[in-house]
C-alpha positions, 0 to 999 in steps of 0.5 A: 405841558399841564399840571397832571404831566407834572403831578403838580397841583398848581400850573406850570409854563414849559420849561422853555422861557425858564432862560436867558434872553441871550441864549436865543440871540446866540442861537439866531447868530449862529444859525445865520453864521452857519455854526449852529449845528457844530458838535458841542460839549458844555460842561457843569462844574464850580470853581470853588466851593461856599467859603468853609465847606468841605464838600457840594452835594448834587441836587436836582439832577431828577429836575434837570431831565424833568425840564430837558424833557419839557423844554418846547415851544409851543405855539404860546411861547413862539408868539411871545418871542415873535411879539417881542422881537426877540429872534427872527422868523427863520430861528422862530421856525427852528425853535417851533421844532426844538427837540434836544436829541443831544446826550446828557452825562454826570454825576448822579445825584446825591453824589458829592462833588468839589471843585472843577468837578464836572458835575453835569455834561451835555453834548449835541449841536451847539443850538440845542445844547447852548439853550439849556444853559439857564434852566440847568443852572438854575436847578443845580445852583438851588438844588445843590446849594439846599442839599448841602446845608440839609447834608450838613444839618443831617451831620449836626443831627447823627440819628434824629430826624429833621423835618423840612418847615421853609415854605413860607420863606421862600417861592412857592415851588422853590418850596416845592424844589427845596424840600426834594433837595432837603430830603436828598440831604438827609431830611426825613419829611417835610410840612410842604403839601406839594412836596409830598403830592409830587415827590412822595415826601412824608408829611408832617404838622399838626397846629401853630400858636394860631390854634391855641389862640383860637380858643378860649383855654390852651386847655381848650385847643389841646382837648380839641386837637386831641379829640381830633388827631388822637393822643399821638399828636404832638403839642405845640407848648410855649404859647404861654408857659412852658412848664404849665403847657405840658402838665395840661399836655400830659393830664389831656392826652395821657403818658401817651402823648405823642410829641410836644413841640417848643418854638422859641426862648432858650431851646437847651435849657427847655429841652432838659427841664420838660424831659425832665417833666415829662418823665416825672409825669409818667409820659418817658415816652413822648418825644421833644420836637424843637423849632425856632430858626434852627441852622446845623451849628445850632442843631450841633448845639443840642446834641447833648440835649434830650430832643428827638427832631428838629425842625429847620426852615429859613437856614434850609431853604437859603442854604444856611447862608449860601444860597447858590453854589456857583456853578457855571455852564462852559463850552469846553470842546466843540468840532469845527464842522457839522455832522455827529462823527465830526473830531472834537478839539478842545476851547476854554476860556482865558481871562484874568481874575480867576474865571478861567475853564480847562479845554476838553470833554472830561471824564473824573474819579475818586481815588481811594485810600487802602482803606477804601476811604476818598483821598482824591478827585481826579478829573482828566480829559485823555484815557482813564487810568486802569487803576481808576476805572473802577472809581469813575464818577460820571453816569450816563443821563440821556442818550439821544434825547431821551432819559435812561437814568430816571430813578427813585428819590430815595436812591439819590438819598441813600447815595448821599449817605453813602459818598458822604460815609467814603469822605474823609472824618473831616468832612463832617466837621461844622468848622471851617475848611477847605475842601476835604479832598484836593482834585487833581487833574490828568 
C-alpha cells in the first residue's frame, strides 16, 4: 500500500498494525485451540449515548472499508511481529495470508443511531473478524464523535455555511479524518489541504495576523492580498482596530469586498457594529465570517447577529467536549463448529456494572409515526415484523470480502440531512436530554 492507492500525499502503513497486541494473541490461541475458524458475528454499537445528546451520527464507514481493505501483512509487518515475539511462527504463516473474505452489514453512514443500535456487523471465521476490532473502532468512535458535534454546530447554524478550521489542533491525518467527518455533519468546506486532495472537500482560507504583521501597514498587507486574490478575498480585521480595519478594507477592495473575518473579542457586538459599517460604506454585500474558538452553543448565540459563516476548529475536532462515542465490538453469536452452514447460537457477555451485551445477530428499524416522523428504534434478533420491513436500518457493506457499498461522500452528507429532518423537533434541541427516541427490543 502506498500513498497513490490511498490518494494521500503523505505515506501511510497498512492498516494491519493499526491494532491491539491481544487480538493476535487471541488469534494464535485459537488457532492452537482449533477455534479459529468457527463462524462468527461481531457486532458495533454504544451503550449510552455523550451525556445530554439526543442522537449519534455515524461517521467513518467509507474509512471502515478503505482499512478492511487494507488490512495485510505484508512482509514488513510479519518481520515486526516475528522480532518482537509477538505470535508464533505457525499464527505468523496464517497471518502472511490474511485476507477477510467475511461480510460486513450496518448502518450507512450519516444515518443516525442510539443506544444498543448496531451500527456496524461483521460476520466470518472468529480469526479474521476478531482482528478487525481496533481499526474499526477506532475510526467509528473519531468519526462519529466529530459527525456529531458538526451535526449539531449545522443545527445552531440553520442556513450559513460552517468552515472546517481544526488541523492545527489535533493529529495530522486525524485532521485529514476530522474534516471527512465534519462535512458528513453538515460543514461545507475545510482549511485542510489533505482533506481537500483526498475527499474533494471545498477549500477555503486566505491570510492570518501573521500576514499583516508582515507588513509594515494593515493598509500594505490588505493592498497586497487584494492585489493578489482579487477584490472577493475576505479580510481578516481585528489585528489592530476593528472599525478602522474595515474602512481601509472597503477604501482598498471596493463595495465589492468579498468577506472580512473577526478572530477574537466580543464576536456579537462586532458583528452589529461592522454590518453596520459596511452597509454605510456602500459594501451591503460583503459578508461577516466569525472565528475564535466557536462550539454549537456559541454559534446558537449568534443567530440573531448579522454573520454569514462560522469557522469552527478545536470544539469540532475533540467533539465539542466528547471525543469518543463509546462504541464497543462484541462477539454476540458464534457456531460451535466450522464450516460456513454451521447454525449459529447466541453468546453475550454477563457482568455487573452495566457492561452487559444482548446474545444474537441483530437486524434494527425506525418506527414511524402517522406522520411519518421517528418514534422508535427497534432492534430485534428473530423475524422482522411486516409492519417494519420497510423501515430497517441495516445495509449490506461487504460480501465475501469484498465492498458493494462504496459511495460519494455527499450521499452520506445529505443522508444525514435527511434522518436528522425524520427526528423528533427535540432533536435539534442544544440543551440537555435523553435520547430523542427510546429502542425497544424484540
Amino acid at each position: 500500500m502506498n500513498a497513490a492507492d490511498l490518494r494521500l500525499p503523505v505515506d501511510v502503513p497498512s492498516t494491519a498494525l493499526f491494532t491491539d497486541r491481544y487480538e493476535l494473541t487471541m488469534l494464535q490461541a485459537a488457532l492452537r485451540s482449533g477455534t479459529a475458524d468457527r463462524r462468527s458475528v461481531f457486532e458495533v454499537f454504544t451503550r449510552r449515548l455523550p451525556e445530554g445528546r439526543r442522537y449519534g451520527v455515524v461517521g467513518g464507514t467509507g474509512r471502515v472499508l478503505d482499512a478492511v481493505e487494507n488490512f495485510r501483512f505484508d512482509s514488513g509487518v510479519l518481520d515486526f511481529l516475528a522480532a518482537q515475539r509477538i505470535v508464533d511462527e505457525p499464527t505468523l504463516a496464517w497471518l502472511a495470508g490474511y485476507r477477510f473474505r467475511g461480510d460486513i452489514w450496518g448502518y450507512p453512514e450519516g444515518e443516525v443511531y442510539f443506544p444498543g443500535s448496531p451500527i456496524l456487523r461483521v460476520e466470518g471465521t472468529f480469526a479474521e473478524a476478531v482482528l478487525l476490532e481496533t481499526v474499526i473502532l477506532s475510526i467509528l468512535n473519531h468519526d462519529s464523535a466529530v459527525a456529531a458535534a458538526a451535526s449539531r454546530m449545522a443545527v445552531a447554524a440553520g442556513d450559513r455555511p460552517l468552515i472546517e478550521m481544526g488541523a492545527r489542533r489535533t493529529h495530522e491525518l486525524a485532521a485529514v479524518a476530522a474534516a471527512r467527518a465534519a462535512y458528513v455533519g453538515g460543514f461545507t468546506s475545510t482549511s485542510d489541504l489533505a482533506a481537500g486532495f483526498r475527499y474533494s472537500i471545498p477549500t477555503v482560507g486566505t491570510s492570518a495576523h501573521a500576514f499583516t504583521l508582515l507588513h509594515d501597514s494593515e493598509r500594505d498587507a490588505f493592498t497586497a492580498q487584494v492585489d493578489s486574490l482579487g477584490g472577493g478575498t475576505t479580510l481578516l480585521v481585528d489585528t489592530y482596530d476593528v472599525t478602522e480595519a474595515v474602512r481601509t478594507a472597503v477604501e482598498i477592495a471596493g463595495p465589492e469586498l468579498g468577506a472580512v473575518r473577526i478572530d477574537s473579542g466580543d464576536l456579537l457586538l462586532l458583528a452589529h457594529r461592522v454590518r453596520q459599517q459596511l452597509d454605510d460604506l456602500g459594501a451591503t454585500k460583503t459578508r461577516i465570517v466569525v472565528t475564535s474558538d466557536l462550539d454549537e452553543y456559541a454559534i446558537a448565540s449568534l443567530a440573531a447577529a448579522p454573520v454569514d459563516a462560522y469557522g469552527v476548529g478545536t470544539q469540532l475536532v475533540t467533539g465539542s467536549g466528547h471525543p469518543t462515542c463509546s462504541m464497543v465490538y462484541k462477539l454476540v453469536a458464534r457456531a460451535d463448529e466450522a464450516g460456513p452452514d454451521a447454525p449459529l447460537r447466541p453468546v453475550a457477555k454477563k457482568s455487573m456494572g452495566g457492561k452487559t451485551s444482548i446474545g444474537g445477530r441483530k437486524w434494527a428499524a425506525r418506527r414511524p409515526d402517522a406522520d411519518g416522523v421517528a418514534e422508535a428504534e427497534v432492534v430485534g434478533t428473530g423475524a422482522v415484523p411486516d409492519g417494519l420491513a420497510d423501515h430497517q436500518l441495516i445495509t449490506e457493506l461487504v460480501r465475501g470480502g469484498e465492498v458493494v457499498a462504496r459511495e460519494p461522500l455527499d450521499a452520506a452528507r445529505d443522508r444525514h440531512a435527511a434522518a436528522r429532518a425524520r427526528l423528533p423537533l427535540s432533536a435539534t434541541q442544544l440543551s440537555r436530554g435523553e435520547p430523542v427516541l427510546p429502542t425497544e427490543y424484540l
